[in-house]
C-alpha positions in Angstrom: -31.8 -0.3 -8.3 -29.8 2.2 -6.2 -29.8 1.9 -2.3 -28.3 4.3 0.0 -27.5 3.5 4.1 -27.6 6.5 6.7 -26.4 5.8 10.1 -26.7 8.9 12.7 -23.8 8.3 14.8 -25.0 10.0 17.6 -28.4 8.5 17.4 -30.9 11.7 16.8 -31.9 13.5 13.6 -32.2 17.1 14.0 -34.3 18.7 10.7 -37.2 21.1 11.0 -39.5 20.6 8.3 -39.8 23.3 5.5 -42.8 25.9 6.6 -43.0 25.1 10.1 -41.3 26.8 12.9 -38.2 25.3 14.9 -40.4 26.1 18.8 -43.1 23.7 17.1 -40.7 20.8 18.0 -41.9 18.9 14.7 -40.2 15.9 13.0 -39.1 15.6 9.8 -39.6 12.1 8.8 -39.0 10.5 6.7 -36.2 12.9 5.5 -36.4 15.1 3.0 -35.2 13.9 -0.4 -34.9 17.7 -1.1 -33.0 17.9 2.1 -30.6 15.2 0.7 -30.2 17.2 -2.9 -29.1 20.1 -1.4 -26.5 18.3 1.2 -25.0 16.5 -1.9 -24.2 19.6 -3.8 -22.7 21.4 -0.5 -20.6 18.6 0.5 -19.1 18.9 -3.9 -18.8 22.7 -3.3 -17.1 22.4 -0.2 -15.0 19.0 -0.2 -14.9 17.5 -3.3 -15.0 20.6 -6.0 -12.9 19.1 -8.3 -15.7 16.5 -9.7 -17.0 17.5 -12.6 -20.7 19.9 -12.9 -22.0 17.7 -15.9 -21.2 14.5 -14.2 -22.8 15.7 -10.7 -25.8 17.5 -12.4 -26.4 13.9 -14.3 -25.7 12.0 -11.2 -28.5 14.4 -9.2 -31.1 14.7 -11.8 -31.3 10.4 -11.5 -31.7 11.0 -7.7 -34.6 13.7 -8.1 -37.1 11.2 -8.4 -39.0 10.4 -5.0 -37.1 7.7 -3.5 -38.4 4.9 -1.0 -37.7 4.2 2.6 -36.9 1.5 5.0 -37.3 3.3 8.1 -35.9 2.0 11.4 -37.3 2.0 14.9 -37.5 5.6 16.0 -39.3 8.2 18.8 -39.2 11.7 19.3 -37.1 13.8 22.1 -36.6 17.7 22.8 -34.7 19.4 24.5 -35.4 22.9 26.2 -33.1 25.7 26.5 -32.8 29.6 27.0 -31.1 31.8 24.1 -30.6 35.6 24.6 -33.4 37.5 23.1 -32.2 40.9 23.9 -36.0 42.6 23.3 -36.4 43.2 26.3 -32.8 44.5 27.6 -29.1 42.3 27.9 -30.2 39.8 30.2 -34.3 38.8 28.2 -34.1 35.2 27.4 -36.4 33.1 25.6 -37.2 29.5 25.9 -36.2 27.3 22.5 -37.3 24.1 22.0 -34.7 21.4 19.9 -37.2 18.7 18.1 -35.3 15.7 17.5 -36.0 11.9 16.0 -34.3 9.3 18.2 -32.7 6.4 15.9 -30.3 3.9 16.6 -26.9 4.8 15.9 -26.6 1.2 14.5 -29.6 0.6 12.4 -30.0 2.8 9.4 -32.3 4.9 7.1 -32.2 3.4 3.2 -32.8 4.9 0.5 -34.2 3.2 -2.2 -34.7 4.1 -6.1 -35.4 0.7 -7.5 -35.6 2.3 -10.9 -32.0 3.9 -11.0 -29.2 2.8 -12.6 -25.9 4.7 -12.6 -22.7 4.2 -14.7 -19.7 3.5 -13.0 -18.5 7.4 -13.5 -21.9 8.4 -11.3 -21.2 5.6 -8.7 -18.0 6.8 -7.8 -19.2 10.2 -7.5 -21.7 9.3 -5.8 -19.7 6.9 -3.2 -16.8 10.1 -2.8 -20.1 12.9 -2.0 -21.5 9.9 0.7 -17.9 9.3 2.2 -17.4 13.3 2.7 -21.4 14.3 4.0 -20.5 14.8 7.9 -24.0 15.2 8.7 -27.1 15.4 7.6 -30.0 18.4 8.8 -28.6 20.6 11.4 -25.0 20.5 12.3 -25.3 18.3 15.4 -27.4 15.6 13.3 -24.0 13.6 12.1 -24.1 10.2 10.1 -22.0 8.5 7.8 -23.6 7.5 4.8 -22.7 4.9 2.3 -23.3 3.4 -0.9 -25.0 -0.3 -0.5 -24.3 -3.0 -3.4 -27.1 -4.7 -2.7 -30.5 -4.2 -0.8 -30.9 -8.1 0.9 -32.3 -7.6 4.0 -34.5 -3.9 4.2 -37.9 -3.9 2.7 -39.4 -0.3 1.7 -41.7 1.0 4.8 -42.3 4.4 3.5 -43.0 5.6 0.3 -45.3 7.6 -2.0 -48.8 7.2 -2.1 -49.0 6.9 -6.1 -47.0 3.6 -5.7 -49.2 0.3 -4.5 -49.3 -0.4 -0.7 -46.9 -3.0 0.6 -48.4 -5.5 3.0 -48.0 -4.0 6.8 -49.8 -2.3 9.4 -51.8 1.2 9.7 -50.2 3.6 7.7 -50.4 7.8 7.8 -49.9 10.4 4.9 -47.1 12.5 5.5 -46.0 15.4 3.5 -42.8 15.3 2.1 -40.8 18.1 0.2 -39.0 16.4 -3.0 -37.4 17.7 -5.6 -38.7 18.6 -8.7 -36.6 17.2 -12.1 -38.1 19.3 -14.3 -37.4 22.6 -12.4 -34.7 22.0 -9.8 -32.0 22.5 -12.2 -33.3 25.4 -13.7 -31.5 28.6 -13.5 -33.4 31.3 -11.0 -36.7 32.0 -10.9 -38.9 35.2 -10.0 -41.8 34.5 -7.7 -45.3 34.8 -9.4 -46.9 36.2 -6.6 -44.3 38.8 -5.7 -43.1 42.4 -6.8 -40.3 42.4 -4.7 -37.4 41.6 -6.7 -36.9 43.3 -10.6 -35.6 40.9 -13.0 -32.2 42.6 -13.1 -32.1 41.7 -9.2 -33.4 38.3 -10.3 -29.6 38.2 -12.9 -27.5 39.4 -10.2 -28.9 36.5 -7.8 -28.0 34.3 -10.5 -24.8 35.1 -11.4 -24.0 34.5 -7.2 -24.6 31.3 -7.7 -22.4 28.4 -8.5 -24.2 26.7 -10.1 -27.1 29.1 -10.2 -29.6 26.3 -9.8 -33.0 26.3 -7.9 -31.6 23.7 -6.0 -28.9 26.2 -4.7 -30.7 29.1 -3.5 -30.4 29.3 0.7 -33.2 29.5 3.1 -32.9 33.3 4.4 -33.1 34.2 0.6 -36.3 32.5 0.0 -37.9 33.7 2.7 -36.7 37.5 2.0 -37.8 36.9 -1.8 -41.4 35.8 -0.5 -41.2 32.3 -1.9 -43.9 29.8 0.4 -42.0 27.2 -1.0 -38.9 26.9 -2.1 -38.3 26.4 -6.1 -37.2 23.7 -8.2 -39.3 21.9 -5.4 -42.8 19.8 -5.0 -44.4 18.1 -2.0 -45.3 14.3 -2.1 -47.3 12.7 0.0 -45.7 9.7 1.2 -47.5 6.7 3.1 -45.7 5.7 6.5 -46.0 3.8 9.1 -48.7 5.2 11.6 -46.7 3.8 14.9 -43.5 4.8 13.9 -42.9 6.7 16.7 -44.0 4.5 19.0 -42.1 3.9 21.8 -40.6 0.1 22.1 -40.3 -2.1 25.7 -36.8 -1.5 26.6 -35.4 -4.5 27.1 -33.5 -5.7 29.8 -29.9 -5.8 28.9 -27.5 -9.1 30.4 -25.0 -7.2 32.6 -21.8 -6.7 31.2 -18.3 -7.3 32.7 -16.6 -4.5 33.4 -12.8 -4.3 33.3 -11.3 -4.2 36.7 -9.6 -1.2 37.6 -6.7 -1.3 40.2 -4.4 1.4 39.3 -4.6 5.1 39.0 -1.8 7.0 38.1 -1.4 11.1 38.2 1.2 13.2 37.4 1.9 16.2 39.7 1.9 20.1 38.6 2.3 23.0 40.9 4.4 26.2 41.2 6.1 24.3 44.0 6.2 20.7 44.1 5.8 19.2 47.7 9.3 17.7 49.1 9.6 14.1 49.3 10.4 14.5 52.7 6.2 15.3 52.8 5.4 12.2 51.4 2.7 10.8 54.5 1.5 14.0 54.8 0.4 14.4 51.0 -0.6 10.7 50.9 -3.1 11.0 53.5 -4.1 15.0 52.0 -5.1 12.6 48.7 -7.2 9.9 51.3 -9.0 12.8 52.7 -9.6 14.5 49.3 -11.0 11.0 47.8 -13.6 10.0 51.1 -14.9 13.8 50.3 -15.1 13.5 46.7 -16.6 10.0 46.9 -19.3 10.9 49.7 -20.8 13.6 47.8 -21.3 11.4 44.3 -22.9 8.5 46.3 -25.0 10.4 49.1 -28.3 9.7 49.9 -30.6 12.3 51.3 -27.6 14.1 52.7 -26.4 11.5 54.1 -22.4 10.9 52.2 -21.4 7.9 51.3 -18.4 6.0 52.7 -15.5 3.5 50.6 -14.2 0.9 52.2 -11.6 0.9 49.9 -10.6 4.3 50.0 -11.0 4.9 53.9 -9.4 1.2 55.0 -12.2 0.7 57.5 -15.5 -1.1 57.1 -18.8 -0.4 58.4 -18.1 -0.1 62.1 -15.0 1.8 61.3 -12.7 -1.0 62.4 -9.8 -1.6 60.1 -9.8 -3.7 57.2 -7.4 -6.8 57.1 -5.7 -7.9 54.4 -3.8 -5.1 52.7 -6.4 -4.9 49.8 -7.5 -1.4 50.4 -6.2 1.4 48.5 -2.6 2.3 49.0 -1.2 6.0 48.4 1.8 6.3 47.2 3.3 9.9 45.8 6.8 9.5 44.2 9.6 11.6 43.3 10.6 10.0 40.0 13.0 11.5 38.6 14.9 11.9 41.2 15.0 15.6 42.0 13.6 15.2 46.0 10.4 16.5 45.0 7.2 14.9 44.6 6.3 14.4 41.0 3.6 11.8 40.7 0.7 9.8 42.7 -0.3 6.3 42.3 -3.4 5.0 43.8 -3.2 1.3 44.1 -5.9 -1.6 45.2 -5.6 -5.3 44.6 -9.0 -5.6 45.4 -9.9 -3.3 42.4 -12.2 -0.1 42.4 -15.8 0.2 42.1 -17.7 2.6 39.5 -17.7 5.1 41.9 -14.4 5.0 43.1 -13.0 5.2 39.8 -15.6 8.2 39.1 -13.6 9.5 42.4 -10.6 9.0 41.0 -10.7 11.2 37.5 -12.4 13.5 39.7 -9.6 14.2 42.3 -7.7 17.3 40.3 -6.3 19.3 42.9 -5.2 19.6 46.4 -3.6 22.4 48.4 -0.9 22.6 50.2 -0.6 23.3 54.4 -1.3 27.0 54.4 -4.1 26.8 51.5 -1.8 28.9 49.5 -0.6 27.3 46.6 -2.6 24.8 45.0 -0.7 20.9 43.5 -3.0 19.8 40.2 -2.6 16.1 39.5 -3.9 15.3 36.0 -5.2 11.2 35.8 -2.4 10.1 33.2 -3.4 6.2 33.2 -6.3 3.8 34.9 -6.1 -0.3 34.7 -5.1 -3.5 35.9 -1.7 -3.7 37.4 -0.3 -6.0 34.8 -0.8 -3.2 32.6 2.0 -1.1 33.9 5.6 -1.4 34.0 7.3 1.8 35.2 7.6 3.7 38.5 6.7 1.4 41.2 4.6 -0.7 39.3 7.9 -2.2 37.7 9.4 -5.6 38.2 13.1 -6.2 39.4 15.2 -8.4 41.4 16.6 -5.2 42.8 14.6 -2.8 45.1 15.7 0.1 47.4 14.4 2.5 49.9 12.6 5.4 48.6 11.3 6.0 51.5 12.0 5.1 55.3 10.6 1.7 56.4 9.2 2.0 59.5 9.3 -1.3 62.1 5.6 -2.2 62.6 6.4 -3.3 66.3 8.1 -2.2 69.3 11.1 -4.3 70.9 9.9 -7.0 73.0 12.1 -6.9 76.6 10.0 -9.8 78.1 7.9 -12.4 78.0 8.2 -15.6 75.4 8.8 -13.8 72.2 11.1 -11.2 73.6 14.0 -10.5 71.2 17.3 -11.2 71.7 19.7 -8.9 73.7 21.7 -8.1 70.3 18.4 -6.4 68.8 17.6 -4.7 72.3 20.8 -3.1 72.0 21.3 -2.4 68.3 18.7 -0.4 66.8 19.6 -0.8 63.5 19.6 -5.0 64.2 16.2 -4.6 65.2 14.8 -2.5 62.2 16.6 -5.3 59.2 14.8 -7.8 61.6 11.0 -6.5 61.5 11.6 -6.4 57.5 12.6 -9.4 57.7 9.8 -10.2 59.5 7.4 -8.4 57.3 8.9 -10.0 53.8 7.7 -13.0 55.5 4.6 -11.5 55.3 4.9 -10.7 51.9 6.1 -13.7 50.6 3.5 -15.4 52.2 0.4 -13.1 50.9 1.5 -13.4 47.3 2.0 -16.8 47.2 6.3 -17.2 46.6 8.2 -20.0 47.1 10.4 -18.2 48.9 11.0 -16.2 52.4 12.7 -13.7 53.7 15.8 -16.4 54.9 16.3 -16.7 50.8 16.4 -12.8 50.5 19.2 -10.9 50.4 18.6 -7.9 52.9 21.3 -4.5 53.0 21.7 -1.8 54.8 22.2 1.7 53.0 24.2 3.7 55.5 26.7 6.4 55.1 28.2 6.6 57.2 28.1 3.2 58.6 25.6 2.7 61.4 23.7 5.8 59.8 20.2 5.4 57.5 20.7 7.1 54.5 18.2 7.1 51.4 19.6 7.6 48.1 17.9 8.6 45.2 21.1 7.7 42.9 20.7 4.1 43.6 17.8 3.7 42.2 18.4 6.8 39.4 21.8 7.2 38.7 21.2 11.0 37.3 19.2 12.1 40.2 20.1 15.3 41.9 18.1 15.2 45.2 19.5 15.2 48.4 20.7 12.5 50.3 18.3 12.4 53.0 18.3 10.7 56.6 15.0 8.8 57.8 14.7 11.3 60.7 14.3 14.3 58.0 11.2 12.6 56.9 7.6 13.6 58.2 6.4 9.8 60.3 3.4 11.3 62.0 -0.1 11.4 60.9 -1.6 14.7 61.0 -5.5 13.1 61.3 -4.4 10.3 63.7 -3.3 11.9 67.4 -2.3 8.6 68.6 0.3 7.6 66.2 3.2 7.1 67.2 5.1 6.6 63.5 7.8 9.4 64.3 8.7 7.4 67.5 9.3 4.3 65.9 12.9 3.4 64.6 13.4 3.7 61.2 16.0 2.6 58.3 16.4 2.1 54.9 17.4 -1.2 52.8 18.3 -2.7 49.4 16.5 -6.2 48.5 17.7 -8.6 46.3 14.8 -11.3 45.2 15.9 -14.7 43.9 13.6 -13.7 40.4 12.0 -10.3 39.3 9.0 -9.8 41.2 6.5 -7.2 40.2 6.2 -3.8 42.2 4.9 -2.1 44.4 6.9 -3.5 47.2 5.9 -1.2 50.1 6.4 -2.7 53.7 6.0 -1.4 57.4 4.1 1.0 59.5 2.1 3.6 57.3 3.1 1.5 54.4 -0.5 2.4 52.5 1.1 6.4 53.3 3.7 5.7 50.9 6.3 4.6 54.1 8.7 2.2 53.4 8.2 2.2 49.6 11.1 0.3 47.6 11.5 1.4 44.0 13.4 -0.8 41.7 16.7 -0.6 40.7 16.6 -0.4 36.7 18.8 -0.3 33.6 19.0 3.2 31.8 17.6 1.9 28.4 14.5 0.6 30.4 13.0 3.3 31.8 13.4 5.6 28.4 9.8 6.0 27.8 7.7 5.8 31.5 5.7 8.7 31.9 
């Protein structure tokens, strides 16, 4: 016995049955042995030539014999689509319909000769031409195919009517074109029927060949030649089952668990990079551009839809508590005072549309619409699943960008502060971060606070903010750049008052490597007051 599996990996057959036009939208099925003689000998002309012609005719002549079937679950589809036609002028189109049988990609056709028997020289041919056929009927129909050792669990459900009916349901009589031993390997024939061609025609057709079989000779040739069928072939009717196509209950699948996207990570590409000194301003640019893009996948009846995650607010438009909505956070990694890459970042984890959102943000343009900053999505996951950038962990972190106090001074009442921070201004801003590791320490859980934290000032001069991009990466060449350089003030947001706050910039030593992003302070989910950490060399070889 000889057993053959075809899976079609993309789950549709596309074959148009010999004599019948491609519009009619009919099915070939089962497929035609004919169909699989032909595909056999292509894929040794065109992949494996160096087998052997005796050995390949032998092997084929044992598989021109009408085979059996086991048939899997199937239905029809079609698709509809305009080609140019050009009989009536450059723009005349006309309507094409694509006939197609819809299989699982996992469940396969067999093949079934359970009076073959090849030698080992024909099952290893045989095995190599199955391992190299890409597809089987028209190009898009593609499949693997394979050689099965043994035919346990598929009983035959299609086969020819000369052979006794199996047990089963209804069956149908189908036409199927097979091969014909005695002729298909004959060298080519003239038509009986047809003066078209002379017999020294009839040689030079022959002699094109290779090997000038019947088997060999291409469609457009038959038909110009006038054969109705083509030779070296016969037509079997085979008995099938009559509800093959009939279409089966879908069934109502267990939801599955979908991993849990927190991170998206872009890199930035543009004849002029935005300056870090920009960073609020293209943070909340990338807000604005995600509400739009996420309003128009999810609207309903005009009407867009609105992320809490994206936006920060809920329903009522108040603001969401909790710091679990997105944060924005553009970078300049390597160190050159221009922004380079964008990471979106929500504990809480996207939804399916907000990730859709996500890969489709691709652009954004700059203040004057001029030139336009592509960001290609570079990585989406879980945050344990990075470990670069700000995303890193360190005992170390510094100022990227200026933290900016989350309070005013208090002059009276209770809690006032002290006189010392009323008339030191840097005093006051090292005591709201203080105030807001607190915070920190307290939302994630650590053992520690802020009392066990090691908290510097980067000035230079003393008693002057400055942000450094050496101390964090010792080959940069950006600027050194003072918090009051930096854009504080939200274009979409009248009432903020970021660029009147007090501002500084810190180092931070944590009693154990904690993982990033560490990003504290007014307009923190802008990208204010992000620490990056302070690495070896040899570690960051390698981050995107």
């Amino acid at each position: 016995m000889l057993a053959i599996a075809m899976y079609f990996l993309a789950g549709r057959y596309h074959a148009t049955p010999w004599g019948r036009h491609v519009n009619e939208a009919a099915p070939e099925w089962p497929p035609s042995p004919w169909r699989l003689l032909r595909s056999l000998v292509a894929t040794w002309k065109l992949r494996v030539p160096g087998l052997p012609e005796d050995l390949v005719r032998q092997l084929l002549m044992k598989l021109a014999g009408p085979p059996q079937f086991h048939l899997p679950r199937a239905s029809l589809g079609h698709s509809r689509h305009y080609m140019p036609w050009f009989k009536k002028g450059p723009d005349d189109r006309t309507m094409v319909f694509d006939g197609f049988v819809v299989v699982s990609p996992d469940e396969p056709v067999v093949w079934i000769w359970d009076q073959v028997k090849l030698t080992d020289d024909e099952r290893v041919a045989l095995s190599t031409l199955l391992e190299h056929l890409a597809y089987f009927g028209r190009a898009e129909s593609w499949c693997r195919a394979e050689l099965l050792d043994s035919l346990a669990d598929p009983t035959p459900n299609a086969y020819p009517a000369t052979q006794a009916a199996a047990p089963g349901g209804e069956l149908q009589l189908v036409r199927v074109l097979c091969a014909d031993p005695k002729t298909a390997f004959d060298p080519i024939s003239t038509p009986g029927t047809s003066a078209r061609r002379s017999r020294r025609q009839s040689t030079q057709l022959s002699h094109s060949l290779d090997p000038p079989w019947n088997l060999c000779v291409d469609t457009p040739t038959l038909h110009n030649e006038g054969w109705s069928d083509p030779p070296g072939s016969k037509w079997i009717d085979y008995l099938c089952p009559a509800d093959c196509f009939r279409p089966l209950p879908a069934k109502r699948r267990r939801p599955t668990r979908q991993l849990q996207i927190q991170v998206a990570r872009y890199v930035l590409d543009g004849t002029v990079l935005p300056p870090v000194t920009e960073t609020l301003t293209f943070a909340e640019r990338v807000r604005q551009r995600l509400m739009g893009i996420y309003g128009k996948l999810t609207a309903i009846d005009g009407q867009p839809g609105r992320s809490r995650t994206f936006s920060g607010k809920d329903a009522d438009g108040n603001p969401l508590q909790g710091h679990q909505h997105a944060y924005y956070l553009p970078t300049d990694e390597d160190g050159d005072g221009r922004i380079d890459h964008l990471t979106v970042v929500a504990e809480a984890g996207f939804t399916h549309d907000e990730v859709r959102a996500l890969d489709r943000l691709r652009e954004l343009y700059t203040s004057d619409r001029e030139d336009t900053i592509r960001l290609v999505l570079i990585a989406l996951g879980k945050l344990e699943d990075f470990c670069f950038g700000p995303l890193a962990s360190s005992t170390h972190w510094v100022s990227a960008t200026p933290f900016i106090v989350t309070r005013h001074p208090k002059k009276n009442g209770r809690k006032r502060d002290p006189l010392a921070l009323l008339l030191d201004r840097a005093s006051f801003v090292e005591q709201v971060l203080r105030e807001e590791l607190d915070r920190l320490c307290s939302r994630k859980g650590w053992a520690w606070g802020a009392a066990q934290l090691s908290v510097q000032r980067v000035e230079d001069p003393p008693g002057v903010f400055v942000l450094k991009p050496q101390l964090w990466r010792p080959e940069a060449t950006g600027p050194r750049l003072r918090p009051l350089q930096f854009r504080r003030f939200r274009l979409h947001k009248p009432e903020d008052d970021g660029g009147r706050r007090p501002a500084g910039s810190f180092l931070i030593e944590f009693p154990e490597a904690i993982k990033g992003p560490v990003v504290l302070g007014h307009s923190a989910h802008f990208g204010m007051g992000l620490f990056l950490p302070i690495l070896r060399k040899a570690s960051r070889q390698g981050a995107p």
